[in-house]
C-alpha positions as CSV (number, residue, x, y, z in Angstrom):
1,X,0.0,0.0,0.0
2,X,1.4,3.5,-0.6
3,X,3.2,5.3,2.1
4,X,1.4,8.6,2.7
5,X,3.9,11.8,2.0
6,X,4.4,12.8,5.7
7,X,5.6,8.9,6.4
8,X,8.5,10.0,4.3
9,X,9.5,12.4,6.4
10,X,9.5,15.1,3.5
11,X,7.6,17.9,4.3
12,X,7.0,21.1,1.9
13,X,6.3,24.6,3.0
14,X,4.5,27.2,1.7
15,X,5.7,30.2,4.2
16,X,8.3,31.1,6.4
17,X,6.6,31.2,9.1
18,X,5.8,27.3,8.9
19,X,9.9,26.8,9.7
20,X,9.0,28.1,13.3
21,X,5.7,26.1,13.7
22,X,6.8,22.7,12.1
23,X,10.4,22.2,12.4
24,X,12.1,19.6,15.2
25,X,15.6,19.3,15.8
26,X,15.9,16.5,14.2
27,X,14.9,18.2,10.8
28,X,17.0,19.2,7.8
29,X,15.4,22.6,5.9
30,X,16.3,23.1,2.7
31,X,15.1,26.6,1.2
32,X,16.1,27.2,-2.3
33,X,15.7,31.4,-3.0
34,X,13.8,31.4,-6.5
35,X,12.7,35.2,-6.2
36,X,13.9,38.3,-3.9
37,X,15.9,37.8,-0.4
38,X,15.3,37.1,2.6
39,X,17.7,37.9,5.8
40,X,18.3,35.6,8.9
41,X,20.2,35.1,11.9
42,X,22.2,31.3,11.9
43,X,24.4,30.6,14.5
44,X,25.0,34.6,15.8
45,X,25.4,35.6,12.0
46,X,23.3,38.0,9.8
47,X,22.8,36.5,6.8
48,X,21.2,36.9,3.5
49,X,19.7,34.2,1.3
50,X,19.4,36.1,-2.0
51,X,17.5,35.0,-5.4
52,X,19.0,31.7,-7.3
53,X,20.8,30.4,-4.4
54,X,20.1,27.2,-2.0
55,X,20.9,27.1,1.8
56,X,20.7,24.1,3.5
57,X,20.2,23.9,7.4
58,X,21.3,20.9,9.1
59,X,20.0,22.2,12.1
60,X,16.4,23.3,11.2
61,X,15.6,25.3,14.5
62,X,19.1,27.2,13.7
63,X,17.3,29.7,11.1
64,X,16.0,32.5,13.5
65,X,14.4,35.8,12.7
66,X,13.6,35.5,8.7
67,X,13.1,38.7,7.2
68,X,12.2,38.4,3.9
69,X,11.6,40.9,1.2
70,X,8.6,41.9,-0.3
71,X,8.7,39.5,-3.5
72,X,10.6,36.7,-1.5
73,X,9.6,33.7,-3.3
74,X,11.3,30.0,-2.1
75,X,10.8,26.1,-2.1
76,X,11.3,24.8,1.3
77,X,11.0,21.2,2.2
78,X,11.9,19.5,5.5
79,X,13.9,16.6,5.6
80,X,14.0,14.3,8.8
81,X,16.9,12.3,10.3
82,X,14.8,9.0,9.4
83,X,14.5,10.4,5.7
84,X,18.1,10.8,5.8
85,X,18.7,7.4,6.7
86,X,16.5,5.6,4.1
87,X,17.9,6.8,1.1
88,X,19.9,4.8,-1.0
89,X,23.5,7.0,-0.8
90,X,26.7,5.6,-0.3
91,X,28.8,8.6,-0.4
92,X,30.1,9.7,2.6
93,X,30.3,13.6,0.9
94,X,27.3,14.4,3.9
95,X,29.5,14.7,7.0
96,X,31.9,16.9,5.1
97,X,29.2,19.0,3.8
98,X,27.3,18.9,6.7
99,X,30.5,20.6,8.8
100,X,31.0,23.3,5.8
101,X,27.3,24.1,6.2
102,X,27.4,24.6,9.7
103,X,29.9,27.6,8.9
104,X,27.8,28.8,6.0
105,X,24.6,27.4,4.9
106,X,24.6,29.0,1.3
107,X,25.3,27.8,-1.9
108,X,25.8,29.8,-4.9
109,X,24.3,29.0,-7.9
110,X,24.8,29.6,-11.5
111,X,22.2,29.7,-14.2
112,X,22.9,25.8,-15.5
113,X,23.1,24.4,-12.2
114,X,20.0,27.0,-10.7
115,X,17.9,25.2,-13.9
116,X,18.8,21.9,-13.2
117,X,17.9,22.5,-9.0
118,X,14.8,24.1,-9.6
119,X,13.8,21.4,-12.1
120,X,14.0,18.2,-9.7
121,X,12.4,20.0,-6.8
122,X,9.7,21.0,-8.5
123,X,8.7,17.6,-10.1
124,X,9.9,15.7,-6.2
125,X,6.8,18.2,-4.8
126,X,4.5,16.9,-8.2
127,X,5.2,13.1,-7.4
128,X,5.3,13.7,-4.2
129,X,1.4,14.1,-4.4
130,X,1.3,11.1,-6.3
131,X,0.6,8.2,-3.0
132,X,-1.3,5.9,-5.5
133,X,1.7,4.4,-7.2
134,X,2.5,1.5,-6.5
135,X,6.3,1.8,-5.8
136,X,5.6,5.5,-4.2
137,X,8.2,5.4,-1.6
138,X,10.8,3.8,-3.7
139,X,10.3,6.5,-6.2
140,X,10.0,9.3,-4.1
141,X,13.6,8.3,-2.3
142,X,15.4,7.9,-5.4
143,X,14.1,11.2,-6.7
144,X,15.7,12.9,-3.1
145,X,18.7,11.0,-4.0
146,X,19.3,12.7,-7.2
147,X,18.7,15.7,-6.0
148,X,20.8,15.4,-2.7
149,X,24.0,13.8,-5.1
150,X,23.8,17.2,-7.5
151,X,23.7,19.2,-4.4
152,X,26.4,17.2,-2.8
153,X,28.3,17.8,-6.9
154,X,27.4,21.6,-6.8
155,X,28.9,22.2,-3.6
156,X,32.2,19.9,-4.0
157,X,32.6,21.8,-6.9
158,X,32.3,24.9,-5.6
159,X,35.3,23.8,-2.7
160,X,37.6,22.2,-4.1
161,X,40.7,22.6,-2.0
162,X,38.6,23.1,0.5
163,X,41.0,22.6,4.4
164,X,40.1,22.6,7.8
165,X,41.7,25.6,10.0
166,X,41.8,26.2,13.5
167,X,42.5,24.1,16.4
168,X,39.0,23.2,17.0
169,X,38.3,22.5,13.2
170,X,41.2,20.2,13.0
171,X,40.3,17.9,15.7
172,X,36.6,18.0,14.3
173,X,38.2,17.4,10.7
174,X,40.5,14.1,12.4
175,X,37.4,12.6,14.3
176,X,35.0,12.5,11.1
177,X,38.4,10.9,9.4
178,X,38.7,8.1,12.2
179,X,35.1,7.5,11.1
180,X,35.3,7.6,7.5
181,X,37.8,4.0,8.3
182,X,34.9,2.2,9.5
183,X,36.3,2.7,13.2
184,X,32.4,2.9,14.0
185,X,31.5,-0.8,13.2
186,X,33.3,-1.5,16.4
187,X,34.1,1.2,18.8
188,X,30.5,3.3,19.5
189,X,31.6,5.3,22.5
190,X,33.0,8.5,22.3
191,X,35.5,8.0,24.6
192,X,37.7,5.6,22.3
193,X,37.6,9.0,19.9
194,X,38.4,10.9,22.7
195,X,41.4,8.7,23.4
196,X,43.0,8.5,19.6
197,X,42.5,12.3,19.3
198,X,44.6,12.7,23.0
199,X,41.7,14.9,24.0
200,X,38.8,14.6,26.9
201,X,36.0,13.3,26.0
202,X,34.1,16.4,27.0
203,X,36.4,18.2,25.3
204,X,35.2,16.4,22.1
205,X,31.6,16.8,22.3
206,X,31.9,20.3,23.2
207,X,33.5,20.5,20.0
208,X,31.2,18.4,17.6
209,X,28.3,20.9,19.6
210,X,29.5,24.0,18.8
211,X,31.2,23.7,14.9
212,X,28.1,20.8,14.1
213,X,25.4,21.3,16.4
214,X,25.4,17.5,16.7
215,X,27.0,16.0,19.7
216,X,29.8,13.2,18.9
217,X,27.5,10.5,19.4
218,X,25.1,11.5,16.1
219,X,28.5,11.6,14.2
220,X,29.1,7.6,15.7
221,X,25.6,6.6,15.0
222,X,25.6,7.4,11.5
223,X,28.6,6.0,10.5
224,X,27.6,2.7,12.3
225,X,24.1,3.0,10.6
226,X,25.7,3.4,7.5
227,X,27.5,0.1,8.1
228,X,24.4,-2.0,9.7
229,X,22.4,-1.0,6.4
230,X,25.0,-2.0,4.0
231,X,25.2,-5.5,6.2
232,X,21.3,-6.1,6.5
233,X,21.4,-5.9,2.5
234,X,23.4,-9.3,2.4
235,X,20.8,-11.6,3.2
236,X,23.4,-14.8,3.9
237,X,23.9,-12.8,7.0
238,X,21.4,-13.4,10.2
239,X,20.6,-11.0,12.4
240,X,22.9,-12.5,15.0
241,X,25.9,-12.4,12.9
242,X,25.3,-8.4,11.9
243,X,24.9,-7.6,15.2
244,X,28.0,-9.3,16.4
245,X,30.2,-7.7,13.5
246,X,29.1,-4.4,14.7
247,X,29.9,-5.4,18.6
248,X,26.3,-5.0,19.9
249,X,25.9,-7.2,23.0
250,X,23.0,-9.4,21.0
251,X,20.3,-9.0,18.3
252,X,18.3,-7.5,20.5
253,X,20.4,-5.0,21.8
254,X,21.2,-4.2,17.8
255,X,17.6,-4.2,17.2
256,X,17.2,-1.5,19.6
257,X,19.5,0.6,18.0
258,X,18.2,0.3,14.7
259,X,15.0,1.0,15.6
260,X,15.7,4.5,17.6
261,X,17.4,5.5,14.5
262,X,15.4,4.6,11.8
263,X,11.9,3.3,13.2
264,X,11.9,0.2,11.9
265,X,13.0,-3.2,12.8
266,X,16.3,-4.6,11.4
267,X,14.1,-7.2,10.3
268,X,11.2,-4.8,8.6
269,X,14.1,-3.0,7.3
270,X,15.5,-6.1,5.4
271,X,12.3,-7.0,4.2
272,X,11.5,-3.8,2.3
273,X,15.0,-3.7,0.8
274,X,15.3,-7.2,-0.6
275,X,11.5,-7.6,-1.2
């Protein structure tokens, strides 16, 4: 049966003032300027989101005080963590752009690439409407996913020698590294990090807060999501054997995990993918 649009956890706005009133912490806003400005506080900044540019918030609740301009005109969509997680990416390009957006939520755009934005979001919102096919969720996934991987192109592009400075920023920078080697799989507390990095552990998480406004633990999770995903795709491997790769206690104890992230059961998961 088709998955009605807010099960997706994709939710388009018509107004600014539906950021405020529907947004959760746990929420990505995207807000692509097709018309006029608009001018906002993120993160003790004044910033200006002008026409034919895209800002993403990682941190929904983080865009305070919008004042837009008269002919402000914008698609804005809501994307939650669980969203996130279903969609078929492998690239790890998220955490890296996630950090750079964190210092500036803007993307530039030029004409090709504005063209090419504005097309796929406006045909994700027409499908989007579309709960009566029968492979809705599927489609409306992969659609994000294209969209996400230009974005993700668009803003590599735009960075290319793109390097962490600052003390703080290369600590940050080391951390998402030891994560990007799979350390995740095995080692979920943040302690261990804490430890390769010759830091306190506090001393970490005050630092994934402040330049991510995700404590180190999100950064863990995900990577060891990532990993439990790509592993409940192989269907020679139980449940047991998954969870004891990625040094959970038990199936149940991995079950629980999977669930708080995603809301499903490892084994609902597995059904959907390979079904």
């Amino acid at each position: 049966m088709p998955q009605p649009p807010l099960s997706l956890g994709i939710i388009f706005l018509d107004d600014l003032t539906a950021i405020a009133t529907q947004s959760k912490a746990e929420h990505i806003l995207h807000l692509f300027c097709t018309q006029g400005s608009v001018r906002f506080n993120f993160q003790g900044q004044a910033l200006e989101l002008k026409a034919q540019q895209y800002a993403i918030f990682p941190v929904a609740p983080l865009f305070l005080h919008p004042q837009p301009s008269a002919d402000f005109k914008a698609q804005m969509f809501l994307l939650s963590t669980q969203c996130i997680h279903q969609l078929p990416l492998n690239s790890t390009y998220g955490s890296s752009g996630h950090i750079a957006l964190m210092q500036n939520p803007i993307i530039k755009l030029n004409a090709q690439q504005y063209a090419l934005l504005f097309a796929e979001v406006t045909y994700l919102r027409a499908r989007l409407a579309q709960t009566e096919h029968c492979f809705y969720a599927e489609l409306i996934l992969h659609l994000l996913c294209a969209h996400i991987l230009d974005l993700y192109d668009i803003h590599a592009t735009a960075h290319p020698n793109a390097h962490v400075s600052g003390k703080a920023q290369t600590i940050l920078s080391r951390f998402i590294a030891l994560l990007e080697q799979g350390l995740a799989t095995t080692e979920h507390q943040p302690a261990y990090y804490a430890a390769r990095l010759c830091i306190s552990t506090h001393y970490l998480g005050e630092i994934c807060r402040r330049l991510t406004g995700k404590p180190c633990r999100y950064w863990i999770d995900r990577y060891l999501l990532q990993a439990a995903v790509k592993l409940l795709c192989r269907p020679e491997l139980n449940l047991s054997t998954i969870a004891a790769t990625l040094n959970f206690y038990d199936s149940a104890h991995f079950a629980r995990f999977f669930r708080a992230q995603t809301g499903l059961s490892p084994k609902s998961y597995r059904h959907t993918k390979l079904n």
